[in-house]
C-alpha positions as CSV (number, residue, x, y, z in Angstrom):
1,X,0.0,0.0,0.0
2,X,1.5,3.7,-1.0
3,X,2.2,5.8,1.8
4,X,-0.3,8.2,0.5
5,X,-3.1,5.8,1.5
6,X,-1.8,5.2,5.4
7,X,-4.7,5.9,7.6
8,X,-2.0,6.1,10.6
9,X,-1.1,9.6,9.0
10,X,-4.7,10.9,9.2
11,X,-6.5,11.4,12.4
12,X,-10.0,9.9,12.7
13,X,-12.1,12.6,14.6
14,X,-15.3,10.5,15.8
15,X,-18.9,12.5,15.5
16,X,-19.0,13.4,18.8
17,X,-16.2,15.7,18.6
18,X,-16.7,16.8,15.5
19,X,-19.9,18.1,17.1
20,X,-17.4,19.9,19.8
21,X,-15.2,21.2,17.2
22,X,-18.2,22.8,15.0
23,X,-19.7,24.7,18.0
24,X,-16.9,25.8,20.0
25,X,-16.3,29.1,18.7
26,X,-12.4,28.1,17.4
27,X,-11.7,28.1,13.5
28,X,-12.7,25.0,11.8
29,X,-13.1,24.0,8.0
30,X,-15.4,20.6,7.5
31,X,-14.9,19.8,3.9
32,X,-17.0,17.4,1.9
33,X,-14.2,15.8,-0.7
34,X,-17.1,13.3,-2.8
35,X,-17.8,14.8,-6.0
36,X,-20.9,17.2,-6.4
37,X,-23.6,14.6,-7.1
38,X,-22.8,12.8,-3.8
39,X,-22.8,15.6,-2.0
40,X,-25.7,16.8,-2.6
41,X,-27.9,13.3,-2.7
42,X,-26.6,14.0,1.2
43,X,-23.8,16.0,3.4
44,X,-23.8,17.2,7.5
45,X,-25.4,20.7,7.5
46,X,-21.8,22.9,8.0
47,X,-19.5,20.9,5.4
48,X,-18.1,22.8,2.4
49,X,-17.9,20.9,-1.1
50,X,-14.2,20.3,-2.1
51,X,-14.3,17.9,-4.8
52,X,-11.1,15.4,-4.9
53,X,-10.5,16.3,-8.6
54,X,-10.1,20.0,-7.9
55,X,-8.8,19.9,-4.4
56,X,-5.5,21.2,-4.6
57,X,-6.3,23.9,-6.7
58,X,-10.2,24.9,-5.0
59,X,-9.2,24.2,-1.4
60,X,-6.5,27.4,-1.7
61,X,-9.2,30.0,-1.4
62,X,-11.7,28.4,0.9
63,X,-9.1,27.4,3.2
64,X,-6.3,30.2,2.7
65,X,-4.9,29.3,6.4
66,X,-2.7,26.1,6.4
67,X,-3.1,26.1,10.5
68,X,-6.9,25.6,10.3
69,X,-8.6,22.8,11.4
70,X,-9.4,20.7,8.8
71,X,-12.0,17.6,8.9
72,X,-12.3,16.0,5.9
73,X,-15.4,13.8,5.3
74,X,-16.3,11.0,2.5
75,X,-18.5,8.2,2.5
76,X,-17.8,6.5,4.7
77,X,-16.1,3.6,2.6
78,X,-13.8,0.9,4.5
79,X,-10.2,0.8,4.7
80,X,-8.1,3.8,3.3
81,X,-11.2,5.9,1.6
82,X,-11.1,9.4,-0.7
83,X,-10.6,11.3,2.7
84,X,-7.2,9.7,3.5
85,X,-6.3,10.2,-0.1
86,X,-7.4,14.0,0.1
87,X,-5.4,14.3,3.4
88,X,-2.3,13.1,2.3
89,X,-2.6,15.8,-0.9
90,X,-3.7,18.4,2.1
91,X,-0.5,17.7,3.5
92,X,1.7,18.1,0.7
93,X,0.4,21.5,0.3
94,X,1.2,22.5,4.1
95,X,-2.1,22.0,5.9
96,X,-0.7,20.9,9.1
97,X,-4.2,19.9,11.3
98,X,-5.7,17.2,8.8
99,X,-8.0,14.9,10.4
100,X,-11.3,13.1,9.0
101,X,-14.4,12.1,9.5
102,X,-14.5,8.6,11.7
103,X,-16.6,6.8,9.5
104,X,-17.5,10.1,7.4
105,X,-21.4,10.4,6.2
106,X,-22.7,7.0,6.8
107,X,-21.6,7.3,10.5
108,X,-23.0,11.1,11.0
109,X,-26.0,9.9,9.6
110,X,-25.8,6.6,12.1
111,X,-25.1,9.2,15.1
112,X,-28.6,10.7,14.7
113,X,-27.7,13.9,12.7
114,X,-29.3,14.6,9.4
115,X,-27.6,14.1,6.0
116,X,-29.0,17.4,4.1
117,X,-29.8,16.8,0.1
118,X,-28.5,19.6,-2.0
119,X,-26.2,22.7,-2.5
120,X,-26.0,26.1,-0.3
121,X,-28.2,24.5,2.6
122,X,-26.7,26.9,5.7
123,X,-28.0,29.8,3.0
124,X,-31.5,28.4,2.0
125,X,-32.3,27.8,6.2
126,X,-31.2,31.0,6.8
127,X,-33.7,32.5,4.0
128,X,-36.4,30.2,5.4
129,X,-35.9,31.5,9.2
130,X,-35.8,35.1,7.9
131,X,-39.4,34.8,6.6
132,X,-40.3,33.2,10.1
133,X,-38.8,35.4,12.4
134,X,-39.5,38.6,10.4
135,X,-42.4,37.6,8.7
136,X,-41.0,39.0,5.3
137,X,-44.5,40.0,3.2
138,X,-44.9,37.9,0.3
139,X,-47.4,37.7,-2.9
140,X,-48.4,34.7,-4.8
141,X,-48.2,34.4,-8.4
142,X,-51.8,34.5,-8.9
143,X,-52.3,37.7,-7.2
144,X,-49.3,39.0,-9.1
145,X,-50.6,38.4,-12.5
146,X,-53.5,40.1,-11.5
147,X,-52.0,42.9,-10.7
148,X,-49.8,42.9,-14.0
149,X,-52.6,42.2,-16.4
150,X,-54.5,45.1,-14.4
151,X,-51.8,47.7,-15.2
152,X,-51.8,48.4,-11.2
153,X,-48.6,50.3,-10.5
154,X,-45.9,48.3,-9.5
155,X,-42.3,47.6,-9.6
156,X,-41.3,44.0,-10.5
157,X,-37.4,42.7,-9.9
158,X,-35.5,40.0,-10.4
159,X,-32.6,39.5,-7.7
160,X,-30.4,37.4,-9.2
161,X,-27.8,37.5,-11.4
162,X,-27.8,38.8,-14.6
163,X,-27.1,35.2,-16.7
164,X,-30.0,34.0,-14.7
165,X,-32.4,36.8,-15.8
166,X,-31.3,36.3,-19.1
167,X,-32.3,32.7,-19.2
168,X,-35.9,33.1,-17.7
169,X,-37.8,35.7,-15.8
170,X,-40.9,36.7,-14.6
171,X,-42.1,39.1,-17.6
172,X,-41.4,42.5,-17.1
173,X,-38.9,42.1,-14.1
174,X,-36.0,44.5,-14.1
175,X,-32.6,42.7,-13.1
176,X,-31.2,44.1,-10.2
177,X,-29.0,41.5,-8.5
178,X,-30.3,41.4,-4.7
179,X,-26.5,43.0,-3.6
180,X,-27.1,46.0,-6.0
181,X,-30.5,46.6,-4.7
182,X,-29.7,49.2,-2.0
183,X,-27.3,50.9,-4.6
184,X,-29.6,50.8,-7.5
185,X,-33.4,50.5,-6.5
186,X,-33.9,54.4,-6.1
187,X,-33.0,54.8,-9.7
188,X,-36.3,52.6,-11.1
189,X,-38.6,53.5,-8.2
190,X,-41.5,56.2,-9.5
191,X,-42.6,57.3,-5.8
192,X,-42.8,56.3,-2.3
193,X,-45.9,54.3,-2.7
194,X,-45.0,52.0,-5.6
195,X,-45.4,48.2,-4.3
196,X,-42.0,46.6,-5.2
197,X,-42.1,42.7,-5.8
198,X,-38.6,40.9,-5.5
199,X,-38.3,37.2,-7.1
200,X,-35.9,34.4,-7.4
201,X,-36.1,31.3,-9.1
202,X,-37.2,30.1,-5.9
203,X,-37.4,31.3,-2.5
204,X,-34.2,32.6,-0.8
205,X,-33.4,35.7,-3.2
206,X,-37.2,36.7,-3.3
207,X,-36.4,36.4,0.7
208,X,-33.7,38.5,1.9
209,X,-33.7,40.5,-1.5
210,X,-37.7,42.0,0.0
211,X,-36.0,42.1,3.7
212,X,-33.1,44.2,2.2
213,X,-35.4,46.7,1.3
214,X,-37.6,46.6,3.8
215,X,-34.8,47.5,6.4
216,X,-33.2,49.9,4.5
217,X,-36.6,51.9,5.5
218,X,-38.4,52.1,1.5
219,X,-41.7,53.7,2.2
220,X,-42.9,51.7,-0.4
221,X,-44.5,48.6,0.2
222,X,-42.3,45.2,-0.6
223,X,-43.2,41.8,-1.0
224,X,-41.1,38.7,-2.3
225,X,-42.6,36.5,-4.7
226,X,-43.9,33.3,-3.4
227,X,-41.7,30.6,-4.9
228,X,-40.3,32.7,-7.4
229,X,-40.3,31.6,-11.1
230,X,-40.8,27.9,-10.3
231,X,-44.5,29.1,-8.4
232,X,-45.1,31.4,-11.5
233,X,-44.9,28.4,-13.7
234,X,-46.9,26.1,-11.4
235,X,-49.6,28.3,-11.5
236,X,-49.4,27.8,-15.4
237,X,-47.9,31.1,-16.2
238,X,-45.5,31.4,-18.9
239,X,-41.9,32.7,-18.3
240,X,-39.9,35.3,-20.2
241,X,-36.7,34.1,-21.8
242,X,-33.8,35.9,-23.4
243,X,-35.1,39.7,-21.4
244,X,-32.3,42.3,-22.8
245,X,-33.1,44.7,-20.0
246,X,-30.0,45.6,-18.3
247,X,-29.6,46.4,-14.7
248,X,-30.2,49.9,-14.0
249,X,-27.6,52.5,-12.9
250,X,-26.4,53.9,-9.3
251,X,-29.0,56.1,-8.1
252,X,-27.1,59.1,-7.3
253,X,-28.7,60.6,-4.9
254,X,-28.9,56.9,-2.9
255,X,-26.0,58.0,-0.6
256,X,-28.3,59.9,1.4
257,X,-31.0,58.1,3.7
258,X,-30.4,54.5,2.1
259,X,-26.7,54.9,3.2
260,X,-27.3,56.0,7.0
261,X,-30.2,53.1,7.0
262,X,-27.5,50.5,5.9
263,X,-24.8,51.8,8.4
264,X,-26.9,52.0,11.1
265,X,-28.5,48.8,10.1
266,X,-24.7,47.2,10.1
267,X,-23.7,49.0,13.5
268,X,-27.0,47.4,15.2
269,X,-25.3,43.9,13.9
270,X,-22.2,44.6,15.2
271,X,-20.5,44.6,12.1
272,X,-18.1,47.2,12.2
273,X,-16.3,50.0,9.6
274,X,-12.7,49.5,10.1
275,X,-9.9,51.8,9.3
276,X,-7.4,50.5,7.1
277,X,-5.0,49.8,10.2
278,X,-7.7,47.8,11.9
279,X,-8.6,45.9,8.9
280,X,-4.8,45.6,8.5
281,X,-4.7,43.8,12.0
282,X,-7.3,41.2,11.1
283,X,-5.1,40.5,8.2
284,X,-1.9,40.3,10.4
285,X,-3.3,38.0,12.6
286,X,-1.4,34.6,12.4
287,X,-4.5,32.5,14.2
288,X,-7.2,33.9,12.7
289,X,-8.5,33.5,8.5
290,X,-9.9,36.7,7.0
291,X,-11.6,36.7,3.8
292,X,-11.1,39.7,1.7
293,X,-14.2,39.8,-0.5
294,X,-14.7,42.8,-2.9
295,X,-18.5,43.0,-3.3
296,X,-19.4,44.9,-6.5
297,X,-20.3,43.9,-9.5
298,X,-18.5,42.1,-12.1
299,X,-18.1,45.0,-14.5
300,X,-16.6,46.8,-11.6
301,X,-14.1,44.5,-10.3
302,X,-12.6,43.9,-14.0
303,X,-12.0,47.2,-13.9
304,X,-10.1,47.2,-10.9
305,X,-10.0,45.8,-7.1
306,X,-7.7,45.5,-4.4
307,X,-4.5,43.2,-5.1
308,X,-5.2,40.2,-3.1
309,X,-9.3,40.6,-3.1
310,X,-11.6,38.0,-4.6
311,X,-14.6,39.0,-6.4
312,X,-18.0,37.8,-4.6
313,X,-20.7,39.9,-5.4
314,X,-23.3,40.4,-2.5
315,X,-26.3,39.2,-3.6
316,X,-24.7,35.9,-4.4
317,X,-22.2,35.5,-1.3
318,X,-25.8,35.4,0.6
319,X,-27.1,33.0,-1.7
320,X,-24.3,30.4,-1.1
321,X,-21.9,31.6,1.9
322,X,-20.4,27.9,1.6
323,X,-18.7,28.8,-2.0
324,X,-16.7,31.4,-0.9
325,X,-16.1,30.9,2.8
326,X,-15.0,27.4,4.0
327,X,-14.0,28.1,7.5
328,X,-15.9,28.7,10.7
329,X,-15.5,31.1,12.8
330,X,-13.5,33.3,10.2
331,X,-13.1,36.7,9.9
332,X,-14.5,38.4,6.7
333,X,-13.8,41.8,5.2
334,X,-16.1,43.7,3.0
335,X,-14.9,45.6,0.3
336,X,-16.7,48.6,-1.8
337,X,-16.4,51.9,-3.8
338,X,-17.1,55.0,-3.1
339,X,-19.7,57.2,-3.4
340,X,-23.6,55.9,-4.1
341,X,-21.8,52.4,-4.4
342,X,-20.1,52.8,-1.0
343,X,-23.7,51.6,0.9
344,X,-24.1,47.8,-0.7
345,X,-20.6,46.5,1.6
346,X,-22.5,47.5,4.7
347,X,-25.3,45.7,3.9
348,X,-23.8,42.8,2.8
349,X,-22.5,42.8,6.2
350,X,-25.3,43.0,8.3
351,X,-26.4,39.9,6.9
352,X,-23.3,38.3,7.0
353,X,-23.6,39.3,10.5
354,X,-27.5,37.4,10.7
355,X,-25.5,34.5,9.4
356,X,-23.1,34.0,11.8
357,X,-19.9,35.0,10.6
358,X,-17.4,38.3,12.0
359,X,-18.0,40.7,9.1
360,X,-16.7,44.2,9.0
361,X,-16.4,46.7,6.4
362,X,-13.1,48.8,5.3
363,X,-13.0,52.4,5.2
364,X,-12.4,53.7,1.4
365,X,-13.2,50.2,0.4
366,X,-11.0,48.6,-2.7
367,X,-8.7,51.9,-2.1
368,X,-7.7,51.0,1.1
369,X,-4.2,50.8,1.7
370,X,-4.3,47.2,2.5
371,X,-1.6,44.0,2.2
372,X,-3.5,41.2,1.3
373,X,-1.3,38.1,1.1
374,X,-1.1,36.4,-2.3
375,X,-2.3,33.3,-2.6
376,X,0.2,30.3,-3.1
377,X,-1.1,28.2,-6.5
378,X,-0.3,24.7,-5.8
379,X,2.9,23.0,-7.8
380,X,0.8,20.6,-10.6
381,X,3.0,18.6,-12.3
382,X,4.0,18.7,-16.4
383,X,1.8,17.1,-18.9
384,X,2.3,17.0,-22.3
385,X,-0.5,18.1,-24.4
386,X,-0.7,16.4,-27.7
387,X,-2.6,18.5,-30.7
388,X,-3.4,16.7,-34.2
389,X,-0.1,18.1,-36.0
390,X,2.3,15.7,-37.4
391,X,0.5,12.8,-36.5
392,X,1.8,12.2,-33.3
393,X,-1.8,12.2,-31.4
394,X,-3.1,9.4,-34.2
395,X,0.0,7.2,-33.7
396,X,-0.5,7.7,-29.8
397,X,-3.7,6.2,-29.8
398,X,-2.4,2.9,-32.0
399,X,0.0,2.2,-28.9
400,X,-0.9,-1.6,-27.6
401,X,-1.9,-1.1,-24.0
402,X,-2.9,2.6,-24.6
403,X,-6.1,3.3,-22.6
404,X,-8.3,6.6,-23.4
405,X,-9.6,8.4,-20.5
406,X,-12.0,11.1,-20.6
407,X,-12.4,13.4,-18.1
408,X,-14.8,15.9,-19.2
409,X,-18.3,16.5,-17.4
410,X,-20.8,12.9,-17.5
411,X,-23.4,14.2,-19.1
412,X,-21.2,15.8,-22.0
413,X,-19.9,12.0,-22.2
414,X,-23.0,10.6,-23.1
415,X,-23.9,13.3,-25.4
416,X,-20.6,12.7,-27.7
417,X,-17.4,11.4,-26.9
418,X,-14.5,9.7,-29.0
419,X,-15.0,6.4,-29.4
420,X,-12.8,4.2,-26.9
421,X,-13.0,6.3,-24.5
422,X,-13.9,5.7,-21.0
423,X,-15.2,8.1,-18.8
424,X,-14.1,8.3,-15.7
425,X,-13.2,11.3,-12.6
426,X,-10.3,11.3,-10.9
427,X,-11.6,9.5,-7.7
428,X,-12.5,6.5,-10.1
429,X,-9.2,6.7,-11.3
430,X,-8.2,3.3,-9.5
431,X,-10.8,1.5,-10.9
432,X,-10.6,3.0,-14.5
433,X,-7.2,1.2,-15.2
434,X,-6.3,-2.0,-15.0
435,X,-3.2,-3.4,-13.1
436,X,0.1,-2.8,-15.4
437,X,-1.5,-0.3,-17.4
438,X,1.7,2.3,-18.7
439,X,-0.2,4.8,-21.4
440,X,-2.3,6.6,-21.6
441,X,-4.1,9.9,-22.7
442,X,-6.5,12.3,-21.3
443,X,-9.5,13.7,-22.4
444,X,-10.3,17.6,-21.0
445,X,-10.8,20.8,-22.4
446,X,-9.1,21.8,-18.9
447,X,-5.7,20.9,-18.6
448,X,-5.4,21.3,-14.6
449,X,-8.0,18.7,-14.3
450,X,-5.9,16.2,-16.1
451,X,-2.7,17.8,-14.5
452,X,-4.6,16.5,-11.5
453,X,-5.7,13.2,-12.2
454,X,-2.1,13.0,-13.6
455,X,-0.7,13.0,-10.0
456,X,-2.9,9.5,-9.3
457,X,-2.3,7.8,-12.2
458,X,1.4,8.1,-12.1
459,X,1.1,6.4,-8.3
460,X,-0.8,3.5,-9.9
461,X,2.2,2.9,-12.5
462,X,1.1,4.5,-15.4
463,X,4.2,6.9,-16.6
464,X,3.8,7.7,-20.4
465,X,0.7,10.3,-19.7
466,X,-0.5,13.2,-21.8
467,X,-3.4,14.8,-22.7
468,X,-6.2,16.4,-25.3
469,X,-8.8,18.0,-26.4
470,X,-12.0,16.6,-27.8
471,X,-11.7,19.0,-30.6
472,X,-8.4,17.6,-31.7
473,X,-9.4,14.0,-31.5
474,X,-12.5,15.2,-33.7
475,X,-9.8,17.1,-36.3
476,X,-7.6,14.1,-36.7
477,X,-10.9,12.0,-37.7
478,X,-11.5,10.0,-34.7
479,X,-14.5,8.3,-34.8
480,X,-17.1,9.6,-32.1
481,X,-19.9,7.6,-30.4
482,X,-22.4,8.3,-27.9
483,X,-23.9,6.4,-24.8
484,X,-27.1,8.1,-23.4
485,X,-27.8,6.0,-20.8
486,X,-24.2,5.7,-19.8
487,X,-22.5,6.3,-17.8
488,X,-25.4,5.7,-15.3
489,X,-27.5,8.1,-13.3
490,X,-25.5,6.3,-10.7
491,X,-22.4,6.4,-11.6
492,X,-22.5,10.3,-12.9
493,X,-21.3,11.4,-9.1
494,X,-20.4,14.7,-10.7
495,X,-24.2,15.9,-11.5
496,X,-27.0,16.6,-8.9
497,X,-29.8,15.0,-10.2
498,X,-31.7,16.5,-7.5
499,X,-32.1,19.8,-9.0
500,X,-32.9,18.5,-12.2
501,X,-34.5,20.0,-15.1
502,X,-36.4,22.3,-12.0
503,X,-35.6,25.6,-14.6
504,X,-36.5,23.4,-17.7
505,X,-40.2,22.7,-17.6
506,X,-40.1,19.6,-15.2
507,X,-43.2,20.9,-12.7
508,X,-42.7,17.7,-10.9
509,X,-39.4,18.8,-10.0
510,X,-40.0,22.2,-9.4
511,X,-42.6,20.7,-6.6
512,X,-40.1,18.5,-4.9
513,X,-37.5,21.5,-4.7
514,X,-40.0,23.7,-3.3
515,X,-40.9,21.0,-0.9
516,X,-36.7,20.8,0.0
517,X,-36.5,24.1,0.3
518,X,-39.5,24.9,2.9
519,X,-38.4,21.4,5.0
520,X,-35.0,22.2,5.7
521,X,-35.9,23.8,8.8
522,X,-37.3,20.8,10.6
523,X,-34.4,18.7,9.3
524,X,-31.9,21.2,11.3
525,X,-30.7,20.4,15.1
526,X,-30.8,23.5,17.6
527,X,-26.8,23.6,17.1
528,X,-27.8,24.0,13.7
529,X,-29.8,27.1,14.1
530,X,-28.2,28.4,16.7
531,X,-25.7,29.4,14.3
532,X,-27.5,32.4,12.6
533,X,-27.6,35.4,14.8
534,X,-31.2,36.6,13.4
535,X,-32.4,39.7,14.9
């Protein structure tokens, strides 16, 4: 057995004190390493998604501290599973407090905590105990068609992100992604006594987009739409698809009464503005991770940010907290413009605040004068791509013994792949090959995935790697076949079935989302919700 599979170099942390560790105030990352498709048929309620084929090069970001505390979690299998794999990998980047899960999901699940189906779930409770505890107004789709073919003044929007507009939308919504709202709203709104309608394509964004407003003190009267576009089309209304409407500009003269309602609102959550020497301290800290997050839009951060900052837009770092911040407990700093701009960080904040993590704002925003230490890319070893020039890739694939991987997403497999190839992710990687196997070529449009899944094949033997694209298989005249029904719904660990076709017509999925969405609060343990700081 390689060493990189000793389960003596990875300590087991047993439920129990994982429990402990997730509750006792001290920085702690629980990462999920199963692909996306098993983690979200089922995962514990804190854990962060860190697929094994991405690891090296995903865990960086989420996990920027190599002294955190690190729990990593699989299924559970016997012997030497994915999470003893992932931990040796961990420790070859530095991460010096590796442990995982005793028994990972099958044993959390045996200790009586729930296994939670789907992606973003801290996010999608915390919408659904907003709308409890505050009692957000809301409108169904019947009433709001009503309204809309009556011509009754109102303002429609659509909080999410501009791509999602694009694709389908209630009709007439104006996009205004829900961390542009307090920035932007003033600029569409006719008078104080408009009725303003927020919607997702479900429930969260329609959520907290109508609570932003409503606490920034609009007169007008706000209401998020009841299920969003998945309700509209259950109640057999049609959807809008392909809107051009573009989100509308900074209202100007929003840095008046908006502004003091979202510092005051950020101050009440004890989420602080920070001079640049303060924020510096945070950053200076050696026990402590701080996120440096500029919250703008993506227009505005191609322009220019902070060196050091990532880009996570407000609106969406609400939506799914667990994408962008994989530690708990962690520090998080805010970063805007200035001017009108200057009020969407504070808000941002505030709710960060509700759920649960130490947020702060930075005075002048991305012009602070602020070191941000640059993040460390992880060493990936060579590998040789091969084009269709001079024949090389054609006589490659005569070789006896040559094996033909491809990497690429399942379900793009089964629509068209090159014939011979089998499809396969890097966790499968052990099973894909047989014993003795020394060629081989990879199949990716992304050559750090088979960089990756280079670092595993050459512990199983197989030396004489490179890799390729499907379009240069397809130029050199390599036959193509495809498998619809393969590889299996089981076996595609890299898809959510879950969510399926939910945005594509499929009512009967649409139902049993809605159904998820509105049950995750009785699924949750009081540890659970304890960790949201509504108010």
């Amino acid at each position: 057995m390689t060493t990189h599979l000793d389960t003596a170099c990875v300590p087991a942390v047993a439920c129990a004190q994982l429990q402990t560790w997730l509750t006792d105030g001290d920085e702690v990352a629980l990462l999920d390493v199963r692909e996306p498709g098993q983690y979200g048929e089922g995962h514990p309620f804190f854990s962060v998604n860190v697929p094994y084929s991405r690891l090296e090069v995903a865990v960086g970001a989420l996990v920027p501290r190599r002294a955190t505390r690190l729990v990593l979690l699989d299924g559970g299998e016997p012997g030497a599973g994915l999470a003893v794999r992932a931990a040796a990998r961990l420790q070859g980047l530095g991460y010096t407090a590796v442990h995982r899960l005793d028994g990972g999901a099958a044993a959390w699940a045996e200790s009586g905590r729930a296994l939670f189906k789907g992606i973003n779930v801290p996010s999608k409770t915390f919408g659904e105990l907003v709308e409890h505890a505050r009692h957000t107004p809301s409108i169904g789709a019947a009433e709001l068609q009503r309204r809309l073919a009556a011509h009754e003044p109102l303002l429609l929007v659509d909080g999410r992100t501009l791509a999602e507009h694009r694709k389908m939308t209630i009709p007439g919504a104006i996009p205004i992604p829900n961390g542009e709202l307090a920035a932007r709203i003033a600029s569409v709104l006719p008078d104080a006594r408009t009725p303003v309608v927020v919607h997702c394509a479900g429930r969260t964004r329609s959520i907290i987009g109508a609570q932003i407003l409503i606490d920034l003190g609009l007169p007008n009267p706000v209401y998020a739409l009841e299920n969003g576009t998945q309700g509209w089309r259950l109640a057999g209304f049609d959807l809008e698809h392909g809107s051009a409407r573009q989100v509308p500009p900074t209202a100007l003269d929003a840095a008046g009464p908006l502004r003091e309602a979202a510092l005051a609102r950020a101050a009440r959550q004890a989420a602080p503005r920070l001079t640049a020497a303060q924020a510096q301290a945070w950053l200076d800290d050696p026990g402590r991770t701080t996120y440096v997050l500029d919250v703008r839009s993506a227009a505005e951060f191609a322009h220019g940010t902070l060196a050091g900052a990532r880009h996570a837009p407000g609106g969406q770092l609400l939506q799914a907290t667990d994408l962008v911040i994989g530690v708990r407990a962690a520090r998080v700093l805010l970063l805007d413009g200035d001017g009108p701009q200057g009020l969407r960080a504070p808000v941002i904040a505030s709710w960060l605040r509700q759920l649960g993590f130490e947020a702060a704002t930075v005075e002048h925003g991305i012009h602070a004068p602020l070191r941000v230490p640059a993040p460390v890319p992880p060493a990936l070893p060579a590998l040789a791509q091969i084009a269709q020039d001079n024949g090389v890739l054609a006589a490659r694939l005569r070789t006896p013994g040559h094996v033909l991987l491809d990497l690429r997403l399942s379900l793009d497999h089964r629509r068209g792949h090159a014939a011979g190839a089998r499809w396969t992710l890097r966790p499968r990687l052990d099973t894909a090959v047989e014993p003795g196997t020394r060629t081989a070529t990879l199949i990716s449009d992304d050559d750090t995935i088979a960089r990756l899944a280079a670092i595993d094949l050459r512990e199983q033997g197989v030396l004489d790697l490179a890799w390729t694209r499907p379009a240069d298989l397809q130029a050199i005249g390599h036959p193509t076949d495809s498998t619809p029904d393969r590889p299996s719904d089981l076996d595609a660990i890299d898809y959510l079935f879950f969510v399926h076709d939910r945005h594509d017509g499929n009512l009967d999925a649409a139902r049993r989302y809605l159904e998820w969405e509105t049950g995750l609060i009785a699924q949750c343990q009081a540890d659970e919700i304890g960790a949201f700081r509504l108010s």
